[in-house]
C-alpha positions as CSV (number, residue, x, y, z in Angstrom):
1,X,0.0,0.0,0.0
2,X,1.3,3.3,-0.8
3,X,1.3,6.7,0.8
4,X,-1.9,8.2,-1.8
5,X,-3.7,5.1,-0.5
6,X,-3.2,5.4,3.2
7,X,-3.8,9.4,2.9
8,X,-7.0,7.9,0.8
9,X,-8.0,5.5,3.6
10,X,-7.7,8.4,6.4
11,X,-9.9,10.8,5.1
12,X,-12.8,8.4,4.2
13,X,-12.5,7.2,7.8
14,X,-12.2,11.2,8.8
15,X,-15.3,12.0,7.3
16,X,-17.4,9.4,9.5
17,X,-15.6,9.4,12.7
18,X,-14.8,12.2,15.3
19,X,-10.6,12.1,15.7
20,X,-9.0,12.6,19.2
21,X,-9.4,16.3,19.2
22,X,-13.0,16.6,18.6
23,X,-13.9,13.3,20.8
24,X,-12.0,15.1,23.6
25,X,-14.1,18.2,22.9
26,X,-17.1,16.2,22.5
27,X,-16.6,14.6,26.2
28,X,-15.4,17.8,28.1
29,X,-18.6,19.3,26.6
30,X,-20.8,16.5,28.2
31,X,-19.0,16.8,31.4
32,X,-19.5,20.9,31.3
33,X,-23.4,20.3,30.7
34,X,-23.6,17.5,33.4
35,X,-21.6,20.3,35.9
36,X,-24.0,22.8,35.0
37,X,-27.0,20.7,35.1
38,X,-25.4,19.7,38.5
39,X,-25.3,23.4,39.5
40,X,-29.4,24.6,38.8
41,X,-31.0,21.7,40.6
42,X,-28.8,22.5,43.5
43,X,-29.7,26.2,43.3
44,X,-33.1,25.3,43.0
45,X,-33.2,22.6,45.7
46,X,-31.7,25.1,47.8
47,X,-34.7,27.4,46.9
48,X,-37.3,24.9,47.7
49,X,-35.7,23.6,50.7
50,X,-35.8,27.4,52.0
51,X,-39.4,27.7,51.4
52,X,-39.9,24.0,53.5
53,X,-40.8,22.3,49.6
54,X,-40.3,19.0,48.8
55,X,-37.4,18.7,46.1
56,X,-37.2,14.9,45.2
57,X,-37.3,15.4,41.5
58,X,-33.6,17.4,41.3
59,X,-32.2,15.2,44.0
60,X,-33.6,12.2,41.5
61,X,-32.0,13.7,38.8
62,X,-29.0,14.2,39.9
63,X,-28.6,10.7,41.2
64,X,-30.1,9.4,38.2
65,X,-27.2,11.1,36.4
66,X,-24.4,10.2,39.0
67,X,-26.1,6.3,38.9
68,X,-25.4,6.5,35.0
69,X,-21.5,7.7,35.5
70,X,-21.3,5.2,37.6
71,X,-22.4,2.3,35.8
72,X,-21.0,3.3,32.6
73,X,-17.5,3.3,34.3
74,X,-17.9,-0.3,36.2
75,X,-19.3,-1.7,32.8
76,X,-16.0,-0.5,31.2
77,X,-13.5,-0.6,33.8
78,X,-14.6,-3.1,35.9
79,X,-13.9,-1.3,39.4
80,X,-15.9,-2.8,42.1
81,X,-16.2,1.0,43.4
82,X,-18.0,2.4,40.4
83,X,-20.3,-0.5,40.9
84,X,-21.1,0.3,44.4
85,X,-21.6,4.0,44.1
86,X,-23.7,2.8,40.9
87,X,-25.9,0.7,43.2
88,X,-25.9,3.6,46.2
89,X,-26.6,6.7,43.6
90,X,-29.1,4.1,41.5
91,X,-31.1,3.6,44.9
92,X,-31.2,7.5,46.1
93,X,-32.7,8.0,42.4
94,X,-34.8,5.9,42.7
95,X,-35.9,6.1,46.5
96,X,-36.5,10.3,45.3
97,X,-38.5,9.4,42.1
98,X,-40.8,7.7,44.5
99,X,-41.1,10.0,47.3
100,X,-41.9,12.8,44.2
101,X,-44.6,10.9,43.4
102,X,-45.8,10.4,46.8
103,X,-45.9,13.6,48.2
């Protein structure tokens, strides 16, 4: 195989599929929305808490979320830890789901 070929090759595989730079990107973009996410149901548990609400539904999501991580990371890693915060978080979401629904 020649150089034309293997240039060839890399920019039909280019065109389909993101390259280091833009998967890095693409993850650090995920984690930014997942901070800020992180961020408004805090501020607006906070809110709710002050006004003696319930708030189950941004606790939920957030563990929901951190249950995901969690999970996602075990299933790839193979860490017992991931696995048991996966199990913890996975229970608060869905202990709170519940409780919003109950009260």
């Amino acid at each position: 195989m020649d150089k034309k070929e293997i240039l060839e090759q890399n920019k039909k595989k280019r065109r389909s599929e993101l390259d280091e730079r833009e998967q890095k990107i693409y993850n650090v973009s995920f984690g930014l929305g997942a901070v800020v996410v992180g961020v408004l149901c805090l501020v607006f548990s906070i809110y709710r808490a002050i006004n003696y609400q319930a708030f189950y539904e941004f606790v939920s999501i957030i563990t929901g979320y951190l249950c995901t991580t969690f999970m996602y990371q075990f299933k790839n890693l193979k860490s017992i830890p991931y696995l048991i915060a996966g199990i913890v978080t996975g229970t608060a979401a869905f202990g709170c789901l519940i409780l919003f629904f109950m009260v």
